[in-house]
N, C-alpha and C positions, 0 to 999 in steps of 0.2 A: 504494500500500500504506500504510493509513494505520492508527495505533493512537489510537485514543483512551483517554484517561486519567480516572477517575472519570467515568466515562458515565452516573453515576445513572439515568436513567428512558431513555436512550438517544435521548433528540431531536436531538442533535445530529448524532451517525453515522447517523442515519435520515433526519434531511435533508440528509446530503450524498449518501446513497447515491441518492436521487431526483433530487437534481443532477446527480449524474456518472453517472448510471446508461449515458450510450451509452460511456462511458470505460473500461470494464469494472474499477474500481475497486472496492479489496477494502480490508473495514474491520473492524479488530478493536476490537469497543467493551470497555472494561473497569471495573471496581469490584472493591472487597473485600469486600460484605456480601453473605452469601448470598440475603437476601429482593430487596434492590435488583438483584440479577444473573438473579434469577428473573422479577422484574416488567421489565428491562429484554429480556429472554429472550422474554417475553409481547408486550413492544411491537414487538421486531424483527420477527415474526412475523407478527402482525396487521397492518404495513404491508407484510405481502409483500414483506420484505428480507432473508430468512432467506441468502437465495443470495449476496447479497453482504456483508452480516455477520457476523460472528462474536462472539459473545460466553463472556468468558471470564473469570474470577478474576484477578487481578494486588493483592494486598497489597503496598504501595509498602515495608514494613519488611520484606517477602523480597527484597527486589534486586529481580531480573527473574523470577524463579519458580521459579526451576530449570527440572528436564529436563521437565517438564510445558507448563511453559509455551514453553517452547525448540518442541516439538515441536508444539504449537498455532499456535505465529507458521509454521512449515513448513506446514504443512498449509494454513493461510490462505494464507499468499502464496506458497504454491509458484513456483520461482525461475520466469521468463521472460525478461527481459531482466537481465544480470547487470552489465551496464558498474560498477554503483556498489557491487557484492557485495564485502565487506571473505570473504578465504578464511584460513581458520585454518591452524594447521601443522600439520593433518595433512590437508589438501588438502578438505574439508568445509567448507560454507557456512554462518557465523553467523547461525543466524535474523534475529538482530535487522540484517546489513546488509541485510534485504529489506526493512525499511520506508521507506519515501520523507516520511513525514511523520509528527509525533508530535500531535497537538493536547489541548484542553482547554478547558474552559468552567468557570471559578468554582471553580476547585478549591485554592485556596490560602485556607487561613482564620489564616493567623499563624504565629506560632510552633509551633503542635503540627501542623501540616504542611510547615514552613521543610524541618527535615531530610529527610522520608521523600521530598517532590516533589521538591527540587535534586537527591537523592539518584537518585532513578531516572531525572530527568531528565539527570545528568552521568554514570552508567551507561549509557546509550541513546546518548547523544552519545559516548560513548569509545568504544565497539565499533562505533558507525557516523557516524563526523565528517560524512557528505554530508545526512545527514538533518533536513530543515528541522522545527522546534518552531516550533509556532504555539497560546500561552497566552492567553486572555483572562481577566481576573482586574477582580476588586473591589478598589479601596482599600480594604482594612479597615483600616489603620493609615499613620502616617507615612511610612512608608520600605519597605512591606509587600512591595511589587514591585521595589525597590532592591534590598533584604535576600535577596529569591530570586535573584535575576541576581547577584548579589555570590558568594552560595553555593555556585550553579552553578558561574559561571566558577572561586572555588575548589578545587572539586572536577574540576574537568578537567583545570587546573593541576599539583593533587596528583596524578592518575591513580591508576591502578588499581593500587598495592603489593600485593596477595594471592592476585592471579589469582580473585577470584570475580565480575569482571565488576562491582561495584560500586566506583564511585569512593571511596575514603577521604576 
């Protein structure tokens, strides 16, 4: 169960779903912009991956999405094997402990994504500590891939004070 993060044009969850394709592997690709989610919508498609993709909206400066999004990660990765399922207090399955992997390709460009990626990145890791983040990133700056791993681990540290699922 894998989510991808700024999937832009979707080449990446498209080639792993032709990777793992006998693994029966489910992949939520995402972005904020509605043209980019509509042409990444078109490429899923046209590789004949519709079945095991899903594509959906995630704006990193809404947390996780709300109830919207909550019910988009259920319906993609409808629960099967639960061993790693983090279960709420009211005996209900947190979407987000069904993913097994967070990934990304190039999506950190400085400072005006520093906060909104560590941000949903240490939101995603708080409500599901087992799940492996695997970021590929560009130095753009000195310390650019420091500065994120710094912020993260911050924000897991600090945890989540407000109960909305985003780390503070």
């Amino acid at each position: 169960n894998i989510l991808e993060l700024g999937g832009g044009s979707g080449f990446l969850s498209v080639g792993l779903a032709k990777s793992l394709r006998s693994s029966n592997a489910k992949i939520m690709c995402t972005d904020s912009d509605k043209h980019t989610i509509k042409n990444m919508r078109y490429n899923v498609i046209e590789n004949n991956e519709s079945k095991t993709i899903a594509v959906q909206k995630l704006d990193w400066s809404d947390g996780l999405g709300g109830d919207k999004f909550a019910s988009a990660l259920e319906r993609t990765f409808q629960v099967k094997n639960t061993s790693h399922v983090v279960e709420e207090q009211n005996n209900s399955v947190d979407p987000v402990s069904l993913l097994t992997h967070v990934i990304g390709s190039d999506v950190h460009f400085g400072y005006q994504t520093l906060q909104p990626l560590s941000s949903i990145i240490a939101a995603i890791k708080h409500r599901n500590p087992f799940v492996q983040v695997i970021i590929m990133l560009k130095e753009r700056s000195e310390n650019g891939v420091f500065d994120l791993v710094a912020e993260i681990e911050k924000k897991l540290q600090e945890g989540d004070n407000d109960g909305d699922g985003q780390c503070n």
